[in-house]
C-alpha positions in Angstrom: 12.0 -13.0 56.1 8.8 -12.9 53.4 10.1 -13.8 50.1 8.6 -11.5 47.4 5.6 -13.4 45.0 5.8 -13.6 41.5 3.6 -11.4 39.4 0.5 -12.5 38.0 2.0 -12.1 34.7 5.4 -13.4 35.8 5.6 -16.0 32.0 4.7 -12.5 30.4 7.0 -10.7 32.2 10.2 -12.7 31.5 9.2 -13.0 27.9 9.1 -9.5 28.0 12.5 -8.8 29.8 14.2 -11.1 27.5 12.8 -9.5 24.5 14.8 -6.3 25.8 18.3 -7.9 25.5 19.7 -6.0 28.3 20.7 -8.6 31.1 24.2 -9.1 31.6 25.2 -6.1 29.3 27.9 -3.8 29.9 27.1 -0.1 32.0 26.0 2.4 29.9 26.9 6.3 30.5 23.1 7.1 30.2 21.9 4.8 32.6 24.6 5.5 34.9 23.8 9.5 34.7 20.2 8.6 36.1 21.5 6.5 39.0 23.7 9.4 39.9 20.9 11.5 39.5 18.6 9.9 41.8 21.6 9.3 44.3 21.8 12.7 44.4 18.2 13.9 44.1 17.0 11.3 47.0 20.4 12.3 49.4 21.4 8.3 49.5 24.7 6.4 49.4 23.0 4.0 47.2 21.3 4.0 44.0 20.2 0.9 41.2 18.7 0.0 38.1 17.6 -3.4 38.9 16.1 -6.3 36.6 14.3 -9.4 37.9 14.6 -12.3 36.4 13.6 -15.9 37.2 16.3 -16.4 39.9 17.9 -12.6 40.6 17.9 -9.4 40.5 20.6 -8.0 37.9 22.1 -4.2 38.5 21.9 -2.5 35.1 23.4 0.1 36.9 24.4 1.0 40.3 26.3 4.0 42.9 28.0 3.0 46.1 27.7 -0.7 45.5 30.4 -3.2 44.1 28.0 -6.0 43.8 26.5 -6.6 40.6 23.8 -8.8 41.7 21.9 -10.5 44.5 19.4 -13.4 44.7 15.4 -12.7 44.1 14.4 -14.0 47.0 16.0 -11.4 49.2 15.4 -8.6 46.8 13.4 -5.7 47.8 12.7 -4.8 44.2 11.1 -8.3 44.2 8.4 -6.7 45.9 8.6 -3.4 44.3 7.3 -4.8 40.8 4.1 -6.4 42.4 2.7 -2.7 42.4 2.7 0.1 39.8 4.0 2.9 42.1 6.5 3.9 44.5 7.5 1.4 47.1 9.3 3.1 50.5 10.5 1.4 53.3 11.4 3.6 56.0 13.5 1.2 58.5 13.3 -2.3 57.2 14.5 -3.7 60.9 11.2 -2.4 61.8 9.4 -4.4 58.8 8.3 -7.7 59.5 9.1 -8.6 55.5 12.6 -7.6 56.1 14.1 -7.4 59.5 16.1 -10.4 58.9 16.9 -10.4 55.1 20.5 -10.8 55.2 20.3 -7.6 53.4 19.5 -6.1 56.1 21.5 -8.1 59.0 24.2 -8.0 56.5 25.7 -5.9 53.8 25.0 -3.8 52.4 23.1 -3.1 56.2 19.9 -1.4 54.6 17.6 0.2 56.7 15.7 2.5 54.1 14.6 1.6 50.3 12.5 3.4 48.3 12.2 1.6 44.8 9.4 2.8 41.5 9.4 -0.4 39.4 10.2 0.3 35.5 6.7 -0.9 33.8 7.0 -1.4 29.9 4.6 0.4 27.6 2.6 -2.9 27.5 2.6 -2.9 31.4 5.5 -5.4 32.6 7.1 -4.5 35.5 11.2 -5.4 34.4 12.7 -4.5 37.7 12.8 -0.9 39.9 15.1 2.2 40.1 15.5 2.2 43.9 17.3 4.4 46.5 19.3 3.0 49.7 20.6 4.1 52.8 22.1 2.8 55.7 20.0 4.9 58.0 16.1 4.7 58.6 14.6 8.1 56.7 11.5 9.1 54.7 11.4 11.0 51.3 10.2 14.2 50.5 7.6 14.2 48.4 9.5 16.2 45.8 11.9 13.4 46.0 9.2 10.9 46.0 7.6 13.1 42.4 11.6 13.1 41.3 12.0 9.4 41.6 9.3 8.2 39.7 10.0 10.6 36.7 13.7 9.4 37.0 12.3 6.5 36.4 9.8 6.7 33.1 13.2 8.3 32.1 14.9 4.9 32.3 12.1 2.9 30.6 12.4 5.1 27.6 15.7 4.6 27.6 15.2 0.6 27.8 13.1 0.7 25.1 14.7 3.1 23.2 17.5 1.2 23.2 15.8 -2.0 21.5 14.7 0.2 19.1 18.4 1.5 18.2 19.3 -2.4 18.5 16.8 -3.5 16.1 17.9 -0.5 13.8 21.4 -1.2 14.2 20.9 -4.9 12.8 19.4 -3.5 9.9 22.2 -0.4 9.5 24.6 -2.6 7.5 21.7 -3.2 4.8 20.8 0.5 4.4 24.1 1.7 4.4 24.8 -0.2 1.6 21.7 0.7 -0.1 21.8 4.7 1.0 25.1 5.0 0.7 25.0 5.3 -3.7 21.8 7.7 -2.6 23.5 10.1 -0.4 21.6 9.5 2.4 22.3 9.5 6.0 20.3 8.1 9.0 21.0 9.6 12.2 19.0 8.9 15.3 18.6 10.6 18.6 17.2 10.5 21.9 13.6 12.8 23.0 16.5 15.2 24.2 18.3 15.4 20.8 21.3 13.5 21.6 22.5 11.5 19.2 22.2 7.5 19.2 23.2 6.4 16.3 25.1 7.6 13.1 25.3 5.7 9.8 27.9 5.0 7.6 25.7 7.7 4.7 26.0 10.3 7.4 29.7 9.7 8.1 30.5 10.0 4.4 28.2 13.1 3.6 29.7 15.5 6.9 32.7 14.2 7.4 32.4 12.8 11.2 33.2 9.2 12.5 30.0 7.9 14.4 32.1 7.9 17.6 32.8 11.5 17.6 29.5 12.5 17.8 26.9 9.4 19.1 26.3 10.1 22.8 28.0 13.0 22.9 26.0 15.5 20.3 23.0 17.2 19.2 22.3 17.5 15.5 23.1 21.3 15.7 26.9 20.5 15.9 26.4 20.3 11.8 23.7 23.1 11.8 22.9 26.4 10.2 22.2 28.4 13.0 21.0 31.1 11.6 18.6 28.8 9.7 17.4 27.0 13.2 16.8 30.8 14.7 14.9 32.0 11.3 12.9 28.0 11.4 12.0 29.1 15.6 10.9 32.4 14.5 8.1 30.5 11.7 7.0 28.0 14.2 6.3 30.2 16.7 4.0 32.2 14.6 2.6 28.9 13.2 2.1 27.7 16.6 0.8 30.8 18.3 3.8 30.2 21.4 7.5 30.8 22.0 9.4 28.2 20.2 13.1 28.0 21.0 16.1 27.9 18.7 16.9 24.3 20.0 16.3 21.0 19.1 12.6 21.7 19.2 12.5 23.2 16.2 13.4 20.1 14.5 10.7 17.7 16.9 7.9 20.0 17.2 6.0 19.1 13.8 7.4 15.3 14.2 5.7 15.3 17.9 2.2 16.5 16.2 2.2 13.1 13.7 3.7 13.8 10.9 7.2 13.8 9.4 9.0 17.3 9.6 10.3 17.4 5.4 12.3 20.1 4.4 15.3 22.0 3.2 18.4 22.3 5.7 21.7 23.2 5.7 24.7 20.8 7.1 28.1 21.8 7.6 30.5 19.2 7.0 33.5 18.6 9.8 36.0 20.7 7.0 33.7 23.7 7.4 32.1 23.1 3.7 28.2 23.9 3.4 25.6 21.3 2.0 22.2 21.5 1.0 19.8 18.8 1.8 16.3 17.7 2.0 15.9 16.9 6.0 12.9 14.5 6.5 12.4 13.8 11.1 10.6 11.7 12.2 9.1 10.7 15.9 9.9 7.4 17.2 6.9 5.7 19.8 6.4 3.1 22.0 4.0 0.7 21.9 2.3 2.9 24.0 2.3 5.9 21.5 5.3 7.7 23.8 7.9 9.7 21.6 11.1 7.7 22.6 13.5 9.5 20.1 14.0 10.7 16.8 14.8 9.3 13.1 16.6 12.1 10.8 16.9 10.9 7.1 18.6 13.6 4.6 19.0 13.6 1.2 22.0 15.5 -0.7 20.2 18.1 -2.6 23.0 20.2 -4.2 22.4 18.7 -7.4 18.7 20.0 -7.4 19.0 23.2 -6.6 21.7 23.4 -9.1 19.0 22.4 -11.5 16.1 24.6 -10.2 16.4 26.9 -13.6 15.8 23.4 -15.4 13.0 22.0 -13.2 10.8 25.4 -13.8 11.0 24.7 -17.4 10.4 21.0 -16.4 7.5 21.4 -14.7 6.0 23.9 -17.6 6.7 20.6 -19.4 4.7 18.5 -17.1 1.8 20.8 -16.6 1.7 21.2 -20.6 1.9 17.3 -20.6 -0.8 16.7 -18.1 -3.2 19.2 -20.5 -2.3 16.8 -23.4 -2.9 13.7 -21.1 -6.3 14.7 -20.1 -5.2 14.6 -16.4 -5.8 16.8 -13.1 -5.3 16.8 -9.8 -7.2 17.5 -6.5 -7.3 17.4 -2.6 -10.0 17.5 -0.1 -9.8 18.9 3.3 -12.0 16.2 5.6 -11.6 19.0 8.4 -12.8 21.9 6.8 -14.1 20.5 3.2 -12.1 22.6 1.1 -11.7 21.4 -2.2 -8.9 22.3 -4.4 -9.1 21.2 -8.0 -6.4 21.8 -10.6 -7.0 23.9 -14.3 -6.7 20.3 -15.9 -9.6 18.8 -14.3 -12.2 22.0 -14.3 -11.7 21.6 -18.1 -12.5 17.6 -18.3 -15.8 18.7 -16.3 -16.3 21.4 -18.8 -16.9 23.7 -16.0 -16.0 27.5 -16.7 -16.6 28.5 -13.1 -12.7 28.3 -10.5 -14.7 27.3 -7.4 -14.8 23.8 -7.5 -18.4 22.2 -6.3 -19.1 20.6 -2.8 -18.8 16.5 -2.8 -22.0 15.8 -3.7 -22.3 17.9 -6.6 -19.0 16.3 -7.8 -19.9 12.8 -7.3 -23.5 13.5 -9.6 -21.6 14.2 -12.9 -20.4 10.4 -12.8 -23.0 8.3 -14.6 -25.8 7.5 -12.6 -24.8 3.6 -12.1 -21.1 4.6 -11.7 -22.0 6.6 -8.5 -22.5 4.0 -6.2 -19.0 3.0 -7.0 -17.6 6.2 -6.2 -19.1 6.6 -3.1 -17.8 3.3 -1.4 -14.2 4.0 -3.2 -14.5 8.0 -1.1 -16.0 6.2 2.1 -13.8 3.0 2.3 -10.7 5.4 1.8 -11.6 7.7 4.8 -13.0 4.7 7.0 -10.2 2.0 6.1 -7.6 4.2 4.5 -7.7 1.8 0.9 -6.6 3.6 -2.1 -8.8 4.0 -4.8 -8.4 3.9 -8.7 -11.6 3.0 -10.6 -12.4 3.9 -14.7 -16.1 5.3 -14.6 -18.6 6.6 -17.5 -18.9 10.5 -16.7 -21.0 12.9 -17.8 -20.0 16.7 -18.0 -21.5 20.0 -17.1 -22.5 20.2 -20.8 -23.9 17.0 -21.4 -21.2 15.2 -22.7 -20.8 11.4 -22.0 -16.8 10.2 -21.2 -15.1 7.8 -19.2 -13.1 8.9 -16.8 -10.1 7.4 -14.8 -10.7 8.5 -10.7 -7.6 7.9 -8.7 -7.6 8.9 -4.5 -6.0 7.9 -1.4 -6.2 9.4 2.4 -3.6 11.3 4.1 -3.8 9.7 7.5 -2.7 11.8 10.9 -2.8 9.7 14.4 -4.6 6.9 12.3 -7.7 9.1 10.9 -8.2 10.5 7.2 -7.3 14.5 7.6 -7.4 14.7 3.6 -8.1 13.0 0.2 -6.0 13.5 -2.7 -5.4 12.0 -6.1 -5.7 12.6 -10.0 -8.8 12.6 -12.6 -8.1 11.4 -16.1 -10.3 12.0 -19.6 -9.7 8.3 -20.6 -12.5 8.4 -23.7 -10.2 7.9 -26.1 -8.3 5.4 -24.8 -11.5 3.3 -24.1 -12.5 4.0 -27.8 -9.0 2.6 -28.7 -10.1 -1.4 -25.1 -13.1 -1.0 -27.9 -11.2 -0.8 -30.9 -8.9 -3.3 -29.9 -11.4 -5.3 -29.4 -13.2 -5.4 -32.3 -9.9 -5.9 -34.3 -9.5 -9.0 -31.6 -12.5 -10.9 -31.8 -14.2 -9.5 -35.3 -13.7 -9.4 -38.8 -12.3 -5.7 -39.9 -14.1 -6.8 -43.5 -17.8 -8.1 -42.3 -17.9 -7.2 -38.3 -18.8 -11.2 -37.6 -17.1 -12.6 -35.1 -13.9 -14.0 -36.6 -12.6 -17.4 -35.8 -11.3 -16.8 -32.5 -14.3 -15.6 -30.8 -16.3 -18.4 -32.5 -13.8 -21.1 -31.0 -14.6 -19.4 -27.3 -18.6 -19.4 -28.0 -18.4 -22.5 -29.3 -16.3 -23.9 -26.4 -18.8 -22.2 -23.9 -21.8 -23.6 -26.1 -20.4 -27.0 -25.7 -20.6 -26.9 -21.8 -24.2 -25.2 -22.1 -25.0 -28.6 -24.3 -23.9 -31.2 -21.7 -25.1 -29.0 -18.8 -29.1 -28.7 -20.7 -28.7 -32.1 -22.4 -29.6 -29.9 -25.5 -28.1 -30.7 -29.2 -26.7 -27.7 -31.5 -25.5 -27.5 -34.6 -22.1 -26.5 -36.6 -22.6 -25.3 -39.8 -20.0 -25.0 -42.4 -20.1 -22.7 -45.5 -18.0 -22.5 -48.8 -19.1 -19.9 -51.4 -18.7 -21.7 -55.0 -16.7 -20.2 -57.3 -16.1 -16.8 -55.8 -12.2 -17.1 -57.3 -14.2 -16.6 -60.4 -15.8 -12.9 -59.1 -12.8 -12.0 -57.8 -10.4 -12.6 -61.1 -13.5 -11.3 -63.0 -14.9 -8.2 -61.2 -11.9 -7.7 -58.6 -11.1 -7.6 -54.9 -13.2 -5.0 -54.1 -16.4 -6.8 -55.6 -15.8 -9.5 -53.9 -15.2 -7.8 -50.8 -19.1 -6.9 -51.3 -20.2 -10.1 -51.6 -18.4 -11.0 -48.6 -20.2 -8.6 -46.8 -23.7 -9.3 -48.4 -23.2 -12.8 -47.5 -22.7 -11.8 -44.2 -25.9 -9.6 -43.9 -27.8 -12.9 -45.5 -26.5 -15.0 -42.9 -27.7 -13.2 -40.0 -31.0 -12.9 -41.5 -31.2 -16.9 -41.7 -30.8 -17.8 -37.8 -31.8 -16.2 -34.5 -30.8 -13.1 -33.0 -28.0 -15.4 -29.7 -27.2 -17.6 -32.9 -23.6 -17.1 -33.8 -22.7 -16.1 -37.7 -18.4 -16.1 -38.0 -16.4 -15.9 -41.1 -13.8 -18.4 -40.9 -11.4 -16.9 -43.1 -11.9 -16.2 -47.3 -14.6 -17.1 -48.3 -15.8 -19.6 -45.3 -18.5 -18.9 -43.1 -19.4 -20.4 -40.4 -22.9 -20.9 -38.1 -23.3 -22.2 -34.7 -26.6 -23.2 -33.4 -27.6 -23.3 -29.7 -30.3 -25.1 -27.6 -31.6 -26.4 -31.0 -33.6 -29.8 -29.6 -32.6 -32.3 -26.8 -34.2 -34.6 -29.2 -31.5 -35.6 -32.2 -34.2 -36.3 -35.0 -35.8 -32.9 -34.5 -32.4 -31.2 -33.9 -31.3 -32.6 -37.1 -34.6 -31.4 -38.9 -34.4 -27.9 -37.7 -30.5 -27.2 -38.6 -32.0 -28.8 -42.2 -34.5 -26.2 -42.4 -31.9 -23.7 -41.3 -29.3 -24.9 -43.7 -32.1 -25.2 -46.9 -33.1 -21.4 -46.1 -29.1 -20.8 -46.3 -28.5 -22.3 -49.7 -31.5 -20.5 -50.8 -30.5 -17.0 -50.1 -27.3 -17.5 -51.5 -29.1 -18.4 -54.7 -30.9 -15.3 -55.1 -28.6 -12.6 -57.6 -26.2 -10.5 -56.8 -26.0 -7.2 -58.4 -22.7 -5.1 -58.9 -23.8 -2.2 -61.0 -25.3 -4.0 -63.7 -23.2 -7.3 -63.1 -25.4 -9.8 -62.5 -23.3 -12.7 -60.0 -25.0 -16.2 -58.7 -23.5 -17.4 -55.8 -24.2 -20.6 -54.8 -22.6 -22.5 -51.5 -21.7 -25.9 -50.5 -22.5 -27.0 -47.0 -21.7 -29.3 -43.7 -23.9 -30.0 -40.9 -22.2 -31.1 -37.9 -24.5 -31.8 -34.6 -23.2 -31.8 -31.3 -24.3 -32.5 -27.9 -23.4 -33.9 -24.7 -21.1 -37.0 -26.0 -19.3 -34.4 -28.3 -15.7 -34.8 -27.5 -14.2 -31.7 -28.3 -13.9 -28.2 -30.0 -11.3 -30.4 -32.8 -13.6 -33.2 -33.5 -16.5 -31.0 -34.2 -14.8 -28.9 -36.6 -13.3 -31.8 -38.7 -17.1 -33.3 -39.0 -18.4 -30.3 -40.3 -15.6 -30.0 -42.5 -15.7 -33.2 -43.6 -19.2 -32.6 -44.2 -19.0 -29.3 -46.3 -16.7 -31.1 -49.0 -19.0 -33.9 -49.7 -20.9 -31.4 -50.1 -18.6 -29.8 -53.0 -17.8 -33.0 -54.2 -21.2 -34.4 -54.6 -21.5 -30.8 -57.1 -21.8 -28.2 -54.8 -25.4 -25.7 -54.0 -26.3 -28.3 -51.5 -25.8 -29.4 -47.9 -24.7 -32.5 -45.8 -24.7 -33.7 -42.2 -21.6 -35.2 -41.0 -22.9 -39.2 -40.4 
């Protein structure tokens, strides 16, 4: 007697068979049916589902024999997973492999086997489905053809099953989280019996799971008059007979993509109920459909509310006109372009044909298309959304921003379409820019206020100890400007505020910083003044003597002739500067010895 060999992949291939979870588990009707099946097909006393494992082979299922398993070494289907199609024996006492395998010397006395071993999607060979007989014979080759579809037939049903186990460990989950969303979840086999039956479907038609799983088709709670009328559409769209079966709920499922849409159920008591109906095809690893997944959605509410959703949507499309948004779609197969009314008006076209791609993409701003076009080409290469705010510029003239949002619609894992929305966002970017200003500036003189000082000044820090440079802080108090405002008023001094300001920037260079501080303190920051302190110090000097004597200089306010003179703290800073705290305090400190040494004149912090 020859032993069988282990497969190549044999580590693989246990891995594999214990993934399944189907050893030692109980018959199953289905499987049984196809043992019959061959049994009968192939004329033999004997028919089995067998699975190797590392020591025996297992019967899933088996006709005319009461054993349940038998050792690998003396397996035939050992040898009948070491090749990918049908393996026949024709009179195994005439087989040098087998003439004295006890199971043939023995019972079950075999003398012809013809096994097809089950190979997995991912190519693992779990065991065979394999004919006996007492008597030596050969097959027909219808038999032979009959056999090895017999068998595909129990590989999807192998792997079908995992699926419904792996679904089934998740049921409890959903069916608490369906179950407040009227939903059901009912699964079926490529044939349209049912698998599985959740606890939303039991509550929405009135069934118990075990009346119907295994037993069924979905058409038990069907319209039929709604499947015949859903035939007679698909075999127009289709251009062949479709049949009112349970193809009319697969065939749009098998072509890629969910089947959504309005059905009818009838409950157990006889009661009719509208839902939304969304099928979709289950696969293999090897893209094979290996059943179905219904999901429906109680929709007797909604239609209930159509009259209100009309005036809804008027509501929405008079919304999206307000909002400045559109939509639009792009057939990839045949380039059709479909815009909405919304987004023809943001381009400030008056023509209804929408233009071809490229004329689209050329009203975004010249350095904005570039963006565009990787957004468009990563969606259709990599599927990656896309949602980008661009400057625009429409068909007459007019610069915008604009807010460009697209995605693919994906069929067998290539982009068929793009889709997505188009926003005027100008306003709302005028508001970023507003926000902005009222963030980092003075409303009063359009400095920088004290916050964006603190950051420039934080960032002109790191610049000093990175250059080895020295700057310069430079405090300002306005003297007696109580005196113009209880004299002259608010608004007076406002103006001086804002002269002041316009003096400043006319005192240092263009990437110097002028802030107001808050009232009436000002403040300068120097950069990149000297690495050399004496010099630094000089310069901020000269700086600071040009200050005091610009303030000097007369203010007129119709007539009202106002001196304003400053007092003034010099605070250098370089790379042994500590921090942001330590610097301000010096040129504080400085800008009051300032005032009290009698004011118009400046100090360095020493």
């Amino acid at each position: 007697m020859k032993s069988p060999e282990s497969p190549k992949n044999e580590i693989q291939r246990l891995a594999a068979l214990k993934r399944y979870k189907i050893l030692d588990t109980l018959a199953e009707e289905s499987f049984d049916d196809i043992t019959c099946l061959a049994s009968l097909i192939c004329g033999t006393p004997i028919a089995l589902i067998t699975l190797l494992d590392e020591t025996r082979q297992w019967f899933k299922s088996s006709v005319g024999l009461d054993a349940t398993e038998t050792p690998r070494e003396i397996s035939f289907c050992g040898h009948a997973i070491l090749g990918d199609d049908l393996f026949e024996i024709h009179d195994a006492l005439n087989d040098e492999r087998f003439f004295d395998n006890p199971l043939v010397t023995g019972a079950p006395d075999i003398r012809f086997y013809a096994g097809i071993p089950l190979i997995t999607s991912d190519g693992y060979g779990l065991g065979s489905l394999c004919v006996i007989d007492q008597t030596p014979r050969t097959l027909t080759q219808e038999q032979r053809n009959a056999l090895k579809k017999l068998g595909k037939q129990v590989v999807n049903k192998i792997e079908l099953r995992l699926v419904m186990q792996e679904l089934a460990e998740k049921t409890a989950f959903y069916d608490t989280l369906l179950r407040s969303a009227d939903k059901s979840i009912i699964s079926t086999t490529v044939d349209g019996v049912i698998t599985s039956f959740n606890l939303g479907a039991e509550e929405m038609l009135g069934y118990q799971a075990e009346e119907l799983v295994g037993k069924h088709t979905p058409a038990i709670f069907h319209d039929h008059h709604e499947i015949a009328k859903r035939a007679e559409m698909l075999s127009l769209e289709f251009g062949r007979s479709v049949a009112p079966s349970f193809e009319v709920f697969t065939v749009q499922a098998n072509e890629g993509s969910p089947d959504s849409r309005k059905w009818t159920y009838i409950r157990k008591n006889g009661s009719r109920l509208p839902v939304n109906l969304s099928i979709t095809a289950m696969r293999n690893k090897a893209g094979e459909v290996i059943g179905y997944l219904g999901i429906a959605r109680d929709i007797s509410e909604n239609i209930k509310a159509e009259e209100s959703l009309a005036n809804l949507t008027f509501i929405l499309e008079s919304a999206g006109e307000m909002a400045k948004i559109g939509g639009w779609e792009l057939d990839l197969m045949t380039s059709e372009i479909k815009w909405s009314r919304q987004v023809f008006k943001i381009h400030e076209l008056d023509t209804t044909t929408p233009p071809p791609v490229d004329e689209a993409i050329a009203f975004y701003a010249p350095e904005a298309r570039p963006v565009i076009e990787a957004a468009v080409n990563n969606a259709i290469i990599k599927g990656e959304p896309w949602d980008l705010e661009l400057p625009f510029i429409t068909a007459k003239g007019n610069h915008i921003w604009v807010r460009a949002q697209g995605s693919a619609v994906m069929k067998y894992g290539k982009a068929t379409k793009l889709m997505g929305a188009f926003q005027d966002i100008t306003e709302r970017k005028l508001t970023d820019e507003k926000m902005q200003l009222l963030a980092f500036y003075d409303p009063l003189t359009n400095l920088p206020n004290r916050r964006l000082l603190l950051d420039r000044l934080e960032k002109a820090l790191l610049s000093s100890r990175r250059k080895d440079q020295f700057g310069a802080l430079i405090f300002i108090d306005l003297d007696h400007f109580k005196s113009l405002n209880d004299t002259l008023g608010h608004d007076k001094g406002d103006e001086l505020l804002c002269e002041v300001a316009s003096r400043l920037k006319k005192c240092v260079r263009d990437f110097d910083t002028v802030a107001r501080f808050g009232g009436d303190e000002f403040v300068l920051m120097l950069e990149d003044v000297s690495p050399n302190a004496i010099q630094a110090k000089e310069i901020a000097s000269v700086i600071g003597e040009k200050i005091l004597n610009t303030l000097n200089h007369t203010f007129d306010f119709d007539g009202y002739q106002h001196v304003s003179s400053s007092s003034i703290g010099i605070a250098l800073f370089s790379d042994q500067t500590k921090n942001i705290d330590e610097l301000f305090k010096q040129a504080d400190s400085a800008m009051y010895q300032s005032k009290a040494a009698g004011r118009n004149r400046l100090t360095f912090f020493s």
